[in-house]
C-alpha positions, 0 to 999 in steps of 0.5 A, a space after each residue: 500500500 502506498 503512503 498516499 492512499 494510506 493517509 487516506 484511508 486513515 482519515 477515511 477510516 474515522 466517522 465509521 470507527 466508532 459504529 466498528 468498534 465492536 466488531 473490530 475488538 472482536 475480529 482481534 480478539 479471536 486473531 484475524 490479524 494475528 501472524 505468529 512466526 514459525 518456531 525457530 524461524 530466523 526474524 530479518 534484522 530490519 524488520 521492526 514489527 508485523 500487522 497480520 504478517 505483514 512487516 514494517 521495517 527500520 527503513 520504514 520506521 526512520 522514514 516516519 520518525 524524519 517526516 515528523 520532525 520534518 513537520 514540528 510534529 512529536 517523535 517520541 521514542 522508535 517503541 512509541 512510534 512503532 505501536 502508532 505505525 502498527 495502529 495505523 496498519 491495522 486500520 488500512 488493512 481492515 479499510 481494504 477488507 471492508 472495500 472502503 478503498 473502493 468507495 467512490 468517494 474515498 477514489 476521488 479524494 484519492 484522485 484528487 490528491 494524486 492530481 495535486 501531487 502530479 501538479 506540483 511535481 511536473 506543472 509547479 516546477 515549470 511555473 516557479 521557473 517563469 521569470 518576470 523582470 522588470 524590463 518585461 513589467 515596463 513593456 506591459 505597462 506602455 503598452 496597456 498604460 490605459 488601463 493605468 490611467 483614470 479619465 477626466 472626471 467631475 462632481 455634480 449637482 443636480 436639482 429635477 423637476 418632472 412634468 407631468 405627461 401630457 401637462 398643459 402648457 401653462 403648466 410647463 411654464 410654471 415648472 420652468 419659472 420655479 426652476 428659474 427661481 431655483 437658478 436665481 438663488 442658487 447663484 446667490 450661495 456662498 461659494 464654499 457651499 456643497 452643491 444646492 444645499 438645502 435648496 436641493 429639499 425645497 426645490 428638487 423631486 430627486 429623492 436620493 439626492 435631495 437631502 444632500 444638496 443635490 450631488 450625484 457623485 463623480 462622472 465621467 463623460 464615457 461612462 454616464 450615470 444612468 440615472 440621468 439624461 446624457 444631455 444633463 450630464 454633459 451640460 455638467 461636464 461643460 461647465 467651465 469651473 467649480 461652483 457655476 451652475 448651467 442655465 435650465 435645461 429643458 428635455 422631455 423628462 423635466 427641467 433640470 440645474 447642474 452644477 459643477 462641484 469639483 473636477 478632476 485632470 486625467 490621472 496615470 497610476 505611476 508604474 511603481 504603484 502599478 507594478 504589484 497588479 501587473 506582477 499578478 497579472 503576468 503571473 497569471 497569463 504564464 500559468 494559463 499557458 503553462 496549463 495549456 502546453 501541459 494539457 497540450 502534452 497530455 493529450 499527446 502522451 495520453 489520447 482522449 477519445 470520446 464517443 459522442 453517439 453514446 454521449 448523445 444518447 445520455 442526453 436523451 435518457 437523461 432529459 426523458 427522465 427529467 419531470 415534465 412540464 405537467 409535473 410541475 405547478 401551473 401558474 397563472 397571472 393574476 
């Protein structure tokens, strides 16, 4: 039995020790595992201790005693050490005759841990041997520097009121002179104020912004805030300085004030900033082509071949047991 699978089996082994308690005392007791030697026989120097026959040997002995200490983990002295070894044979053993080893689940996780294994013998060595210099880091910084540049970006205000569809003209036009009014004082706000101020509750319908001066956040022209007409926006972004406030714009979704809070330039992330993300973002791109010359050489080494009439006709088995629609609960709309 291999290490590996023995590890496993061990762990494995545990959630149904308790329920085999009592068989496997009884099992012991009348010596299922008992391996007497023969009178007179000659006992091999190197072997330690036996489980039902089979030995474990001085080799086998050092070799966990130096994982363990490889781990920080207790020693002990060899007599201790050989009594756990022995334990944990037995339970391997008992595992294969109960066909644990043949669980599926226990043969994935078997799988799982030889794949991991695998991995780390023949990809990981490939992947840590991949070198990113810093000359390569540069390249991919110029040659993706927008990625590292944040575009022009502005901070606006804005104050909404909504006609009605279908609103009279009269109606219109006492909406427009309400804004006016609102365009009117808002000129008049000390310069250090933040956005409409309380203008934004006694004249704006924006409810999630209303009662905090009107701001909507930053903007970017490319990259509109959805909440709001572009042509509003726009006007916003136009402004020529912090504090003016557009003239009234009217569209058919209402009748709209902008003002421009703060404004920030185009901005490039240096690469010294850059260079732990692009490092990440190198390491990555290597490992997926390692991953794909490897698999490329599986594939080679080892052919696949799939059958895909046979897979065809899973498929409709699968779906021919699959509820039908009269299975399930029919709704109606209310």
């Amino acid at each position: 039995m291999e290490p590996l699978m023995s590890r496993l089996l061990h762990n494995r082994i545990r959630p149904i020790a308790a329920a085999g308690a009592c068989v496997g005392v009884l099992l012991l007791a009348v010596g299922c595992f008992r391996s007497e030697p023969e009178a007179g026989a000659e006992v091999d120097p190197e072997i330690v201790a036996r489980v039902g026959g089979e030995p474990i040997t001085e080799g086998e002995l050092r070799a966990e005693w130096q994982r363990r200490r490889d781990r920080g983990q207790p020693t002990g002295g060899f007599e201790a050490l050989a009594g756990d070894m022995a334990r944990r044979r037995q339970q391997v053993r008992r595992a294969l005759e109960l066909g644990i080893d043949k669980d599926p689940e226990v043969v994935r996780q078997y799988e799982n841990m030889l794949i991991a294994s695998l991995r780390e013998q023949e990809l990981a060595v490939e992947e840590a041997g991949a070198e990113i210099t810093e000359q390569l880091l540069r390249e991919r910084y110029d040659q993706r520097i927008e990625q590292w540049t944040q575009p022009a970006r502005v901070r606006l205000a804005v104050l909404v009121l909504r006609g009605s569809a279908g609103a009279s003209q009269t109606r219109l036009a006492q909406i427009r002179a309400r804004m006016e009014e609102a365009r009117v004082r808002a000129m008049d706000l000390p310069a250090d104020s933040r956005g409409f101020g309380a203008l934004a509750v006694e004249y704006s319908e924006d409810q999630p912004t209303r009662y905090r001066g009107g701001d909507i956040g930053w903007v970017e022209l490319d990259r509109m805030d959805a909440r709001f007409p572009a042509e509003v926006l726009e006007a916003g972004y136009t402004l020529p300085q912090n504090g003016a406030v557009s003239e009234v714009i009217a569209i058919q979704e209402g009748f709209f004030l902008v003002k421009r809070i703060d404004a920030r330039a185009p901005q490039t992330i240096p690469f010294e900033e850059a260079e732990t993300a692009l490092r990440r973002q190198l390491k990555s791109e290597q490992q997926q082509a390692k991953e794909r010359e490897y698999q490329a050489r599986l594939d080679q080494c080892l052919p696949v071949e799939l059958y895909p009439e046979r897979l065809v006709s899973l498929d409709a088995l699968v779906e021919s047991d699959a509820p039908s629609d009269h299975d399930s609960p029919i709704f109606f709309p209310q």
